[in-house]
C-alpha positions in Angstrom: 123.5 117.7 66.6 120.9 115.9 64.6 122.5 115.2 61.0 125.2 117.3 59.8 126.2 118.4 55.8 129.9 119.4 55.1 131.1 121.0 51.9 134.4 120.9 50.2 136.5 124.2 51.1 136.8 127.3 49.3 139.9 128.3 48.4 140.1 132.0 47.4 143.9 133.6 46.6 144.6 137.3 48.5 145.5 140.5 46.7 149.0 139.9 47.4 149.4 137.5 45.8 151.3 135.7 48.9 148.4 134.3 51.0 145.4 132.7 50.8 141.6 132.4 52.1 140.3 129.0 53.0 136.4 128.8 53.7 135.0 125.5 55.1 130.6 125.0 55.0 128.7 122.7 57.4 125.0 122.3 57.6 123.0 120.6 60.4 119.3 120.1 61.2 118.4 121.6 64.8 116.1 121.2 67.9 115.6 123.5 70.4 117.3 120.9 72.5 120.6 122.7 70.5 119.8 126.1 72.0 122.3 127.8 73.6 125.1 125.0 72.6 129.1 125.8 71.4 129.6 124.8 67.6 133.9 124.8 67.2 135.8 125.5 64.2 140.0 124.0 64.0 142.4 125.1 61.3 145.5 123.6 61.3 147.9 123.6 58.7 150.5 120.4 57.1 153.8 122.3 57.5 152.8 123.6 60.9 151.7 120.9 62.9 151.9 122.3 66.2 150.4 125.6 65.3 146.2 124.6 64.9 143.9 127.2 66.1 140.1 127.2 66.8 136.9 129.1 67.4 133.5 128.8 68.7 130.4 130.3 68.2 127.3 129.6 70.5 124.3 128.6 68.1 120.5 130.3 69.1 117.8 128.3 68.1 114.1 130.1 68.0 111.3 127.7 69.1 107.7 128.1 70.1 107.4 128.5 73.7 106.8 125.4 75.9 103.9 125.8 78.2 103.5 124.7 82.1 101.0 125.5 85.2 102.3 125.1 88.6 99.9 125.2 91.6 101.1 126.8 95.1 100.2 124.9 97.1 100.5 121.4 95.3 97.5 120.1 96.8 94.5 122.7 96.9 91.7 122.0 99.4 88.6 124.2 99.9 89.4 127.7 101.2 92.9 127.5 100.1 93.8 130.8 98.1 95.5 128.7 94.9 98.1 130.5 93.0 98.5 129.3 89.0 102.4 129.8 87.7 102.7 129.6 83.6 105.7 129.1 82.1 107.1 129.0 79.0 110.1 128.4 78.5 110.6 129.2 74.6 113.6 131.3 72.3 113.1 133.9 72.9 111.4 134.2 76.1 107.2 134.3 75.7 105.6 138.3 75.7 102.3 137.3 76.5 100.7 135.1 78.4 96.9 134.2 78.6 94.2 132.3 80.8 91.1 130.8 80.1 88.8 128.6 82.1 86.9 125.7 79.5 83.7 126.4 79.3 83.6 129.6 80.5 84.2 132.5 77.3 85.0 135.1 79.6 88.9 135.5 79.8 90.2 135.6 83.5 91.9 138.1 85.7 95.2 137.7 86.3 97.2 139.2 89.2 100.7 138.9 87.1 101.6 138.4 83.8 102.0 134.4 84.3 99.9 134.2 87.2 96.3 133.6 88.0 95.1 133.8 91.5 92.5 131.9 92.9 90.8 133.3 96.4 89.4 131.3 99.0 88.6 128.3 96.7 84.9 126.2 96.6 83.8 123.3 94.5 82.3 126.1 92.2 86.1 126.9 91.1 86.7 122.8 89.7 87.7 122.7 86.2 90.4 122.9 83.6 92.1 126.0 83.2 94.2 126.8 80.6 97.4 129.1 79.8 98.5 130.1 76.5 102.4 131.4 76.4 103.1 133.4 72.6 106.5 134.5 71.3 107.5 135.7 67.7 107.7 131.4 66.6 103.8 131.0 67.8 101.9 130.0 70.6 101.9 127.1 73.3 98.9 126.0 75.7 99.0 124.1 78.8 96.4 122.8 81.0 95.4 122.2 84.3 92.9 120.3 86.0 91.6 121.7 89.7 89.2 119.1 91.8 88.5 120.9 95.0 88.4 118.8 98.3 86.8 119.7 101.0 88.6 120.8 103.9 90.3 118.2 106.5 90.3 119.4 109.8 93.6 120.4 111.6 93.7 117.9 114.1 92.3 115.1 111.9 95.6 113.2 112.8 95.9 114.3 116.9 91.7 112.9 116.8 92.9 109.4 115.9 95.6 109.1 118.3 93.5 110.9 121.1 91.2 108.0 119.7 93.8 105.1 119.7 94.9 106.1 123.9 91.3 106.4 124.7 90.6 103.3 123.4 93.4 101.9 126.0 92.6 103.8 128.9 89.1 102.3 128.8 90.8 98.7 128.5 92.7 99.4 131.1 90.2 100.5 133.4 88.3 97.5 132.5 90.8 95.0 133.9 91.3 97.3 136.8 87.3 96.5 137.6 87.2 92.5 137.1 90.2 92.9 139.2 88.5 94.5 141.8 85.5 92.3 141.5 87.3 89.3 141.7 89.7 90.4 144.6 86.4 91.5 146.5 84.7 87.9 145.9 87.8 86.5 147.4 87.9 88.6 150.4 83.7 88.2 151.0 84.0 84.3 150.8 87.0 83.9 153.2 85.2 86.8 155.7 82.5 84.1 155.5 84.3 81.3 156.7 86.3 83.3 159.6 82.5 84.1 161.1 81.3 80.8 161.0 83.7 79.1 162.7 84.3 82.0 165.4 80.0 81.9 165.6 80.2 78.5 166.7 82.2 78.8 169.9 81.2 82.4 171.0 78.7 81.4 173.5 81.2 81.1 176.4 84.6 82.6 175.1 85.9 85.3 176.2 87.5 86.8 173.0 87.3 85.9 169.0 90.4 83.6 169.3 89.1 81.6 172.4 85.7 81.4 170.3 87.6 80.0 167.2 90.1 77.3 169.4 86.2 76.3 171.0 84.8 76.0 167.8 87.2 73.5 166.3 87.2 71.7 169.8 83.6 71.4 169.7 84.0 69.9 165.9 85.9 66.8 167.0 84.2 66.0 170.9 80.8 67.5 169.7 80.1 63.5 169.7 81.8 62.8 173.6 79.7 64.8 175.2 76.2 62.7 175.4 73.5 62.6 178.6 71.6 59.1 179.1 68.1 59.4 181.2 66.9 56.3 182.5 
């Protein structure tokens, strides 16, 4: 409790004559944060010490309703149908509850009491809206501010991985090709060398292995075989 007042007791004699009345005061400032919470009263008396008794009496505290909006879903995007909760949360409970868009006089339709319903949302639906809650104590606003995005497509996350192994089959395939390329310049070069050596002793062999062992032999005697003419 916030600050608390006692008084000295009362003491009031019965009409017998043989008992009597004892009244104790307290006073405290409260908060609506005291709603709803156990105040407890002991008596106890000197010549009975094991004999103390006690009551409690759960205060109620009236306050003015305290407004909220909650959206469903908590993240509208355009074409979304957008559900608007108020609530007020107030002793006792709000009786009425009212929406407003600023800037607009015309009071909305509401599908519920505390709910305001929002079809198939557009940029044209952006702005504050506003909810009054009102009990007995007074009235409470809240407010809300709507910013509609446009729609992100469904598979906005699938596209940039489809993206991402794109991107790697296309590497891939590029080393694949400079493979081949390079492989195939190998091959050509050696093919090359294989017909210019079995070229050069073709003329009399029989078969591409004779032509090659002819080849080499006519490399290294090429320079033996000389005719003089006198």
């Amino acid at each position: 409790l916030a600050s608390s007042t006692g008084k000295d007791p009362e003491v009031a004699e019965d009409s017998n004559g043989k008992t009597f009345t004892v009244t104790s005061h307290v006073e405290f400032d409260v908060t609506r944060d005291d709603d709803g919470m156990d105040v407890a009263c002991t008596v106890h008396h000197p010549s009975l010490p094991n004999s103390a008794t006690s009551t409690t009496l759960k205060i109620q505290v009236f306050f003015v309703p305290v407004a909220s909006i909650e959206p469903q879903p908590t993240y509208p995007r355009e074409g979304d149908n957008l559900r608007l909760l108020c609530n007020g949360q107030g002793n006792p409970a709000p009786q009425a509850f009212a929406w407003r868009k600023e800037g607009v006089e015309a009071p909305l339709t509401v599908t519920q009491d505390n709910m305001l319903l929002i079809p198939s949302l557009n940029k044209s639906d952006s702005g504050t809206y506003i909810c009054s809650a009102t009990n007995i104590m007074g009235t409470s606003e809240a407010r809300y501010n709507l910013a509609v995005n446009d729609a992100s497509p469904v598979a906005h996350s699938s596209s940039t991985y489809h993206a991402i192994i794109g991107g790697v089959v296309a590497l891939i395939v590029f080393l694949l090709l400079s493979l081949l390329i390079i492989l195939g310049h190998y091959l050509i070069r050696h093919k090359g060398t294989y017909l210019t050596h079995e070229a050069k002793g073709s003329d009399d062999a029989p078969d591409a292995d004779t032509a090659i062992i002819n080849a080499e032999g006519g490399q290294t005697g090429g320079d033996d075989k000389k005719e003089y003419f006198i």
